[in-house]
C-alpha positions as CSV (number, residue, x, y, z in Angstrom):
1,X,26.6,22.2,-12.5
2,X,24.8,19.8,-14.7
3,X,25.1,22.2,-17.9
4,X,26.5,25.6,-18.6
5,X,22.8,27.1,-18.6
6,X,21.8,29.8,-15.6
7,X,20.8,28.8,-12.3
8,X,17.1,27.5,-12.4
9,X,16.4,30.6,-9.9
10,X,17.6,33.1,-12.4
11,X,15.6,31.3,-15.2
12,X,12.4,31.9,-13.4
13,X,13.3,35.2,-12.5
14,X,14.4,36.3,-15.9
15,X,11.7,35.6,-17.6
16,X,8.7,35.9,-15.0
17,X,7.7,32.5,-14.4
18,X,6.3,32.8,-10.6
19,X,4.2,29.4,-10.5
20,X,0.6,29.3,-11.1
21,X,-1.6,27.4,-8.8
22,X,-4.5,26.6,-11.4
23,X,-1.6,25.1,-13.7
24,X,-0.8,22.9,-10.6
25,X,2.8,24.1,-10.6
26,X,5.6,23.4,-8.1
27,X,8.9,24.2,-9.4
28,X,12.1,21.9,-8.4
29,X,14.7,24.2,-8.3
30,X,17.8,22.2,-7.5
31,X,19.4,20.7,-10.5
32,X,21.3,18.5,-8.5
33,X,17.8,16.8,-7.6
34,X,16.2,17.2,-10.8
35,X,19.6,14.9,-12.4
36,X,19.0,12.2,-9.4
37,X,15.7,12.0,-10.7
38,X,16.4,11.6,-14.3
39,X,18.7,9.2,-13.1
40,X,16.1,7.1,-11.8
41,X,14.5,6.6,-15.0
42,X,17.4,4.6,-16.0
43,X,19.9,4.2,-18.6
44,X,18.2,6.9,-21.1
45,X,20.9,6.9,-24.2
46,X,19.4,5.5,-27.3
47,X,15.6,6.2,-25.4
48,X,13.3,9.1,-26.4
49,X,11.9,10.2,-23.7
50,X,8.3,12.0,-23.2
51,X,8.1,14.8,-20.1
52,X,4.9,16.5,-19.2
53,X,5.2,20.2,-17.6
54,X,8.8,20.3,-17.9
55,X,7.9,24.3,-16.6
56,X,11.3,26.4,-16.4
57,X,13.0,22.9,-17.2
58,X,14.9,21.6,-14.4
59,X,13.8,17.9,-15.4
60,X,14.3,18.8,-18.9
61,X,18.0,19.7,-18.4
62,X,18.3,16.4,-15.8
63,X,16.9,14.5,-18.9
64,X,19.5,15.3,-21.8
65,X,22.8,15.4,-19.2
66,X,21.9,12.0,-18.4
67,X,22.3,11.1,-22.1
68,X,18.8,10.8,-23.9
69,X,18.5,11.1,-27.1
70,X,15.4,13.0,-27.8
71,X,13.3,14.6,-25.2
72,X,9.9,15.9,-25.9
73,X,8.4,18.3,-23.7
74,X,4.3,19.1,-23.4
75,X,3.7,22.3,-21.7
76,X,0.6,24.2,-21.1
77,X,2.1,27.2,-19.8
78,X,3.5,29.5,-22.9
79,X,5.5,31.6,-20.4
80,X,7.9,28.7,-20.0
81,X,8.7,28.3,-23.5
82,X,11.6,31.1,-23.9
83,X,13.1,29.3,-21.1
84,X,12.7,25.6,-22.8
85,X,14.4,27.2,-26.3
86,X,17.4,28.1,-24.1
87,X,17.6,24.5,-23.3
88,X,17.2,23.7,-27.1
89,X,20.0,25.5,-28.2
90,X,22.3,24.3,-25.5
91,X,21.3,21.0,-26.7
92,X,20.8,21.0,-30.1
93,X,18.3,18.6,-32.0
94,X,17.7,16.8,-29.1
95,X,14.8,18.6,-27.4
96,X,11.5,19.2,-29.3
97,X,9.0,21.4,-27.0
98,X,4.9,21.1,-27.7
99,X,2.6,23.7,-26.3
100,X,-0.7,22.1,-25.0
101,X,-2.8,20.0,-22.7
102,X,-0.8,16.7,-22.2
103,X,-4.4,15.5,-21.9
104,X,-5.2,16.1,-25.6
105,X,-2.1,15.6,-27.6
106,X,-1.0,12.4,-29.1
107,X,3.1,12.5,-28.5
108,X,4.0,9.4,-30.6
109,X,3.7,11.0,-34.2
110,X,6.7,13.2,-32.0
111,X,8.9,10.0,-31.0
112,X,10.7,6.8,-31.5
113,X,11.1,3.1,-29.5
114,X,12.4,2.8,-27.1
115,X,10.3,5.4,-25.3
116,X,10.8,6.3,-21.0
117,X,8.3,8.9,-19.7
118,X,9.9,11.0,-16.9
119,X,7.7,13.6,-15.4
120,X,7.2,16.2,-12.3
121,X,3.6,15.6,-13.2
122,X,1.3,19.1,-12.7
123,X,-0.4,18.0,-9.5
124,X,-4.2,18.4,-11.4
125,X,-3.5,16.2,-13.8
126,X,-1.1,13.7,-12.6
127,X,-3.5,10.5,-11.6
128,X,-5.5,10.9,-15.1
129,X,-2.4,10.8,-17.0
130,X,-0.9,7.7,-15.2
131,X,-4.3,5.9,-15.5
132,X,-4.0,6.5,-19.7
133,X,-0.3,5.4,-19.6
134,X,-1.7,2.2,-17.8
135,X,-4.8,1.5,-19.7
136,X,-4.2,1.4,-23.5
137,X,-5.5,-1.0,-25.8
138,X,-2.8,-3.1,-26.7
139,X,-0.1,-4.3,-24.0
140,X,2.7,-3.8,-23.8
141,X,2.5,-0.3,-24.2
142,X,4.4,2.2,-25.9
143,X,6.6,3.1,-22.8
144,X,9.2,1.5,-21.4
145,X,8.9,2.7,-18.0
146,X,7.0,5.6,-16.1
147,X,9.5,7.7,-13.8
148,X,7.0,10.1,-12.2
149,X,6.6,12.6,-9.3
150,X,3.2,12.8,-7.6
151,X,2.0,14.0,-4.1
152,X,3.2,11.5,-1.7
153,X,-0.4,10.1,-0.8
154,X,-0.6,9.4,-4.7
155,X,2.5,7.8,-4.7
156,X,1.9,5.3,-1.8
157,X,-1.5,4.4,-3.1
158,X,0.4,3.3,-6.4
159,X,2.4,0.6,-4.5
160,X,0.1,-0.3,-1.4
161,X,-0.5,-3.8,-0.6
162,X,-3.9,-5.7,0.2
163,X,-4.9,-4.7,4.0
164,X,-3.8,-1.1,4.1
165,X,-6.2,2.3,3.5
166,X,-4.0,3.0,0.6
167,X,-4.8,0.2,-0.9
168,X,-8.0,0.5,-3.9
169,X,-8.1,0.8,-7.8
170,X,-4.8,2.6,-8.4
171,X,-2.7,-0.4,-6.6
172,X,-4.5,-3.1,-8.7
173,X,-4.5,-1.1,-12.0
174,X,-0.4,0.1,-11.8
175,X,0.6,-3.4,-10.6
176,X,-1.4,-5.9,-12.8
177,X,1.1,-4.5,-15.3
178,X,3.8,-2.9,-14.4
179,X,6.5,-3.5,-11.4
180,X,5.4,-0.1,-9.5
181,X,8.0,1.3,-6.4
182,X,8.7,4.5,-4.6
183,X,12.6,5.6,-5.2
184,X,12.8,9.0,-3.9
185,X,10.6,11.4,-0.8
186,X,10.9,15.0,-1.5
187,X,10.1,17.6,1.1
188,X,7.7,20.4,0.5
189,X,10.8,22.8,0.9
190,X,12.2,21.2,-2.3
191,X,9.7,23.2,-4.2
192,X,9.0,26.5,-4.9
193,X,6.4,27.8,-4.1
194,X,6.2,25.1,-1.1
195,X,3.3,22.4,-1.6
196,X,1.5,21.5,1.6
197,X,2.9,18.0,1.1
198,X,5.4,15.7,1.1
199,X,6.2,14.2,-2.9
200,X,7.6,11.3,-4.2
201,X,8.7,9.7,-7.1
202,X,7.5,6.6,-8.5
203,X,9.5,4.4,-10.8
204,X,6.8,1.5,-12.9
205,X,8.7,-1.0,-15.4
206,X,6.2,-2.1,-18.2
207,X,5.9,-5.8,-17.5
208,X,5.7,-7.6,-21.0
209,X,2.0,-9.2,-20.3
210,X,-0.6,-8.6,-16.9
211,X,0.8,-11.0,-13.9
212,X,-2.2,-12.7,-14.1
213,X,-4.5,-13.1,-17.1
214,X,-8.1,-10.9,-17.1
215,X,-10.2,-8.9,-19.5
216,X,-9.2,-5.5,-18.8
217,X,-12.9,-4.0,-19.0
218,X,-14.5,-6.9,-16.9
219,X,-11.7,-5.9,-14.2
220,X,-12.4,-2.2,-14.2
221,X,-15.9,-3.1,-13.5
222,X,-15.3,-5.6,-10.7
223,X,-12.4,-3.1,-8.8
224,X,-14.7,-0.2,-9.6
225,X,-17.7,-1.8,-8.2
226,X,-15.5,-3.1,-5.0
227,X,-13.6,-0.1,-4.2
228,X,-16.5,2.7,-4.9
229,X,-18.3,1.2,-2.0
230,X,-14.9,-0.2,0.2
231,X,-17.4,-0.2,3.4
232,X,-19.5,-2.7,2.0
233,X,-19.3,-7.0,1.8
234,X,-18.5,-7.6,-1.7
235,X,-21.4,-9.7,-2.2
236,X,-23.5,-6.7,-1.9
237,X,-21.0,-4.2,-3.6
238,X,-21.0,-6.4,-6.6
239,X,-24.5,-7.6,-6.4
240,X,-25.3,-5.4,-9.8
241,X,-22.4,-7.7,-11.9
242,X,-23.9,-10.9,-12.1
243,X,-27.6,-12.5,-10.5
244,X,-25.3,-15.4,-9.0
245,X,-22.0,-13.2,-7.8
246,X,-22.2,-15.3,-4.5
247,X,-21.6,-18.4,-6.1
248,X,-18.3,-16.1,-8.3
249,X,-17.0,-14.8,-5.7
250,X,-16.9,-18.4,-3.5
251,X,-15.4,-20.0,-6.9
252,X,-12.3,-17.4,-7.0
253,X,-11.5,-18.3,-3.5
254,X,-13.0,-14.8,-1.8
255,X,-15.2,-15.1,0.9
256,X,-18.6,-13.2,-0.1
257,X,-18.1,-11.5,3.1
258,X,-14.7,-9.9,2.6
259,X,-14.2,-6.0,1.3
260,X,-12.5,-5.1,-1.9
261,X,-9.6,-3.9,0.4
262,X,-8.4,-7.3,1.7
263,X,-8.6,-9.1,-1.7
264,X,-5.2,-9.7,-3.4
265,X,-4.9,-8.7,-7.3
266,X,-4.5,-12.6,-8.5
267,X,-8.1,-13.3,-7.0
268,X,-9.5,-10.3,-8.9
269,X,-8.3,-11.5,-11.5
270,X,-9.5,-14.9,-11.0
271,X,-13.3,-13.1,-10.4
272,X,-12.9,-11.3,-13.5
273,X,-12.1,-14.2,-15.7
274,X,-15.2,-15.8,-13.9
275,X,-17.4,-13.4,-14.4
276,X,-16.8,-13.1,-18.2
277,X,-17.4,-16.6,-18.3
278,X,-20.5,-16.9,-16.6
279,X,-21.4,-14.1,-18.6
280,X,-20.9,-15.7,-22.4
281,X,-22.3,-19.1,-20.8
């Protein structure tokens, strides 16, 4: 027992919160997995910490035992919310709960450096929300680190290397910046009501500047342009870039003949950097 709050099952019972599908809700029920998950998100004393569909609030409960000192919770679903106050009061002053779409709230005015995000992301939103944690405009950003659970497919494609299916847009984009692994598999029977998949959490450290130097938007287009059409040479997949991509693509090492899938971040990079310049010339 984590805390001297009810049994997750008798939470959900008490106050009716069966999990909605068009919320993209699976519930972890086992507190003793929801704490080895907070756990993952490491040392959280002195961190605020940001969680986003904290539902009956297994996470949420993981989050404070392990010491943080402020958690704030989005969720969408107001049903939850009698069971987040019960958290509240067990914990007092250290749990602030905003009802809303993740998607459309700004949660700094609501915390203070250093910030962790720890989520069991809603399935529907998950990939969007990690894609805005990744992408703001100044670097670094204003996490720490991203301890988040997504369908296992999801997760894999975060880490994959150059040379595997998994690998596209989400590889390049969470590891130009961050230090992205996998550091716990969850079985669909760890949830309630049962996903048709396996989970996983993923665990990304903000790295203090890209590994390798590129204008963000320039790289979006070039990845986007690669991956969109992954059957395709990248000679013709890019062909809409630049008049001479050929003669781009030969300077950053990458045979015009190769597919976005077997090209290694540093030479997209180094195509990006090209391309602006060629560009501005």
């Amino acid at each position: 027992m984590i805390d001297n709050l009810p049994p997750l099952r008798e939470v959900i019972a008490a106050h009716e919160l069966s999990a909605k599908k068009q919320l993209g809700q699976n519930f972890l029920l086992d507190l003793n997995l929801t704490h080895k998950i907070a756990r993952q998100a490491g040392d959280l004393t002195g961190c605020d910490v940001l969680e986003v569909g904290p539902g009956p609030g297994g996470l949420t409960r993981g989050l404070l035992a392990c010491g943080a000192r402020h958690v704030l919770a989005i969720e969408k679903d107001p049903r939850a919310l009698p069971a987040l106050e019960q958290i509240a009061a067990a914990y007092p002053g250290r749990l602030t709960v905003i009802t809303g779409d993740a998607l459309a709230i700004d949660p700094l005015a609501h915390l203070t450096p250093p910030i962790r995000i720890a989520a069991n992301l809603p399935y529907n939103v998950g990939t969007e929300l990690l894609i805005r944690w990744l992408t703001p405009r100044d670097w670094p950003p204003f996490w720490q680190s991203l301890t988040l659970m997504f369908q296992k497919e999801v997760a894999e494609r975060i880490v994959a290397k150059p040379g595997s299916k998994a690998y596209g847009r989400l590889a390049l984009l969470a590891q130009w910046r961050a230090e992205a692994r996998i550091v716990m598999t969850l079985p669909p029977e760890a949830f309630t009501p049962a996903p048709k998949v396996h989970s996983a959490v993923v665990h990304l450290t903000a790295l203090p500047e890209p590994r390798f130097p590129a204008d963000p938007a320039v790289l979006t287009q070039v990845t986007s342009a690669g991956f969109n059409q992954r059957r395709k040479m990248l000679r013709a997949s890019l062909r809409g870039l630049h008049p001479q991509i050929e003669g781009l693509l030969e300077g950053a090492g990458i045979p015009p003949t190769a597919r976005a899938e077997e090209i290694e971040l540093e030479r997209f990079c180094t195509l990006a950097r090209a391309l602006k310049a060629a560009r501005e010339a």
